[in-house]
Structures are given as C-alpha cells and as structure tokens.
C-alpha positions, 0 to 999 in steps of 0.5 A, a space after each residue: 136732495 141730500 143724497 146728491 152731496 153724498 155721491 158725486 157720481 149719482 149727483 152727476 147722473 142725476 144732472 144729467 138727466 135733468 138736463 135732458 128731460 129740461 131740454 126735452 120739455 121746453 122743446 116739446 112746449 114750443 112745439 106744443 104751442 106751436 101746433 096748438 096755434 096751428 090746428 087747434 083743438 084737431 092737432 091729437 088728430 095726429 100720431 106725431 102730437 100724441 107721441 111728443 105731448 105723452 114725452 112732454 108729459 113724462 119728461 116732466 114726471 120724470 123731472 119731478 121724480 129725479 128731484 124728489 128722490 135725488 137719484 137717478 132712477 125712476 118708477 118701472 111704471 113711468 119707464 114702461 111709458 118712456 118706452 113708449 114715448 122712445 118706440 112711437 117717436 121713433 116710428 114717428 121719424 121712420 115714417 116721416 123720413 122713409 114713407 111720407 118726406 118722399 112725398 111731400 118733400 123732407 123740407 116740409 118734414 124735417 126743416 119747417 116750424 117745428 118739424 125738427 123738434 117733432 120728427 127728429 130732435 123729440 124722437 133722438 133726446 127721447 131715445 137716448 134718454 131711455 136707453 143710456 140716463 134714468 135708471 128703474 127696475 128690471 121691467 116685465 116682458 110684457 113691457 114690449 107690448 106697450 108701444 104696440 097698444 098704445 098705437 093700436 089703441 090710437 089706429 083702431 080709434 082713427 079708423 072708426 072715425 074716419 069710417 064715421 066721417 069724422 076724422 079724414 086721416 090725418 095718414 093714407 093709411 088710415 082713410 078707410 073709406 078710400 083706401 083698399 082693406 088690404 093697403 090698410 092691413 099692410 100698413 097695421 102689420 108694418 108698423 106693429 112688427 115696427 112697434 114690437 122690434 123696437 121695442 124689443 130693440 131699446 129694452 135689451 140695449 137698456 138691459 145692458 147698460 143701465 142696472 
C-alpha cells in the first residue's frame, strides 16, 4: 500500500472506490440477511438475490484487490464480472419498475424491507462503479456476451425446474407449464436483446472515460 504515498491522486482513486465497494458490500449483506430470514434456502430461486449475492461477491474481490496493489485497477476477469453484475442489476430495476411494480404496486418494490437496496441502490452503486472507478485492462469484445449467459444459464435452469415441477417461477415468464411457448419466447428475446444493449451500453461509456 505504499503506492498510495506516492500518488496522491491514484491514492485518491483508490479511496474512493473502496468506499463505493464498502458501502456496496454492507448494503448487500443487509440485504443478504434479510432474504436469508425470508426465504430460506429458496431465496437463489430469484434472479434479484443471484444479481445482488455475485455483486457482494465482487465488491468484496475487488476490495481485496484494491488494497493489496494500492491501485486502482483490478483484473479484466473480475471486471468482465462487475460487467455482469452492473447489466443484470439493471435488468433487475427495469423489470421491477416497467414490468412487475405495475402490478404488484412500486411500494412493494422499491420501498418495503430491503426493496431499495435490491431494486435500486445495488443496481445504481454497481453501475456507477463500473462505469466511472476501478480501472482494468482493455476488456475482449466477447466480453458483451457475459451478462447475457449468465442470465441464459439462470433462464434455461428456471424453465427445466419449473417444467420439473420443482420450482413455480419465481416470474410469469418462467412458468412453463402455464404460460403460452410464445409469451415465454418474448420474454427470452426482450430481456437477452435488454443483456446485449447494456452491455454494449456500459463497456463504451467505460471506454471513454477509464484508460
């Protein structure tokens, strides 16, 4: 951590992405424990916990990494991951606010227990801190398919259990059984064109201001 003594302004990068991450990591372990007491071992059931749980689980890399180098830049690796945390997050609050509040009602989303922390303050402090803090190397092109996997990976696995009768959602879109082939088609395409966009989205703006 001597490098931070010899550059006051990377000591000052530095400081400030820690606070991000610290903030990020206590906020998501509230969280964390919160729907820990409330679903139990069926809380990665939804795309919202699995989103906010790998953000804890960077932050917290990404903490230890700032600290050992005394620099502000981290592995492409773990950035290729912050990428997806700062994608599917922001699918979780699109969805939440456009999709499943107008339905439910956006008290229930954005304002009860640890609804903000899930539905907006996660996805905002992620987003910003992948966009304008830790810097890393010049990430490959197929780094813009990695949101999208991940949430592929977490749809095809929804969908078998669901047509297993495990699982029953936890989203409309997922209950295979009821729901029409074609309303769960839509939903797949909107939401990977949703992942590729962003993606693409968030590693230009990157781009141009992070070297």
């Amino acid at each position: 951590m001597s490098n931070w003594k010899n550059n006051g302004k990377a000591a000052g990068a530095v400081r400030t992405a820690l606070a991000f991450h610290g903030v990020l990591v206590l906020l998501e372990i509230i969280a964390l424990v919160h729907d820990i007491y409330s679903f139990g071992p069926g809380l990665f059931q939804y795309y919202t916990v699995d989103s906010n749980v790998l953000q804890l689980a960077v932050s917290c890399a990404v903490i230890v990494c700032l600290v050992k180098s005394g620099e502000d830049r981290i592995p492409g690796s773990l950035k290729t991951l912050h990428l997806v945390c700062a994608v599917c997050l922001t699918i979780t609050f699109l969805i939440a606010l456009l999709v499943l509040a107008p339905q439910e009602g956006f008290a229930y989303y954005f304002l009860s227990d640890v609804a903000p922390i899930n539905h907006f303050l996660g996805p905002l402090l992620s987003v910003l801190s992948f966009l304008f803090l830790e810097k890393a190397v010049r990430l490959p092109k197929t780094a813009v398919l990695a949101p999208l996997a991940a949430t592929l990976v977490y749809g095809v696995a929804a969908l078998i259990l669901n047509g297993a009768g495990i699982l029953d959602g936890p989203y409309f879109f997922l209950r295979v059984r009821y729901e029409a082939v074609s309303t769960i088609a839509l939903w797949f395409g909107i939401i990977s064109v949703l992942c590729l966009f962003l993606s693409a989205v968030y590693l230009a703006i990157r781009g141009k201001v992070t070297r």
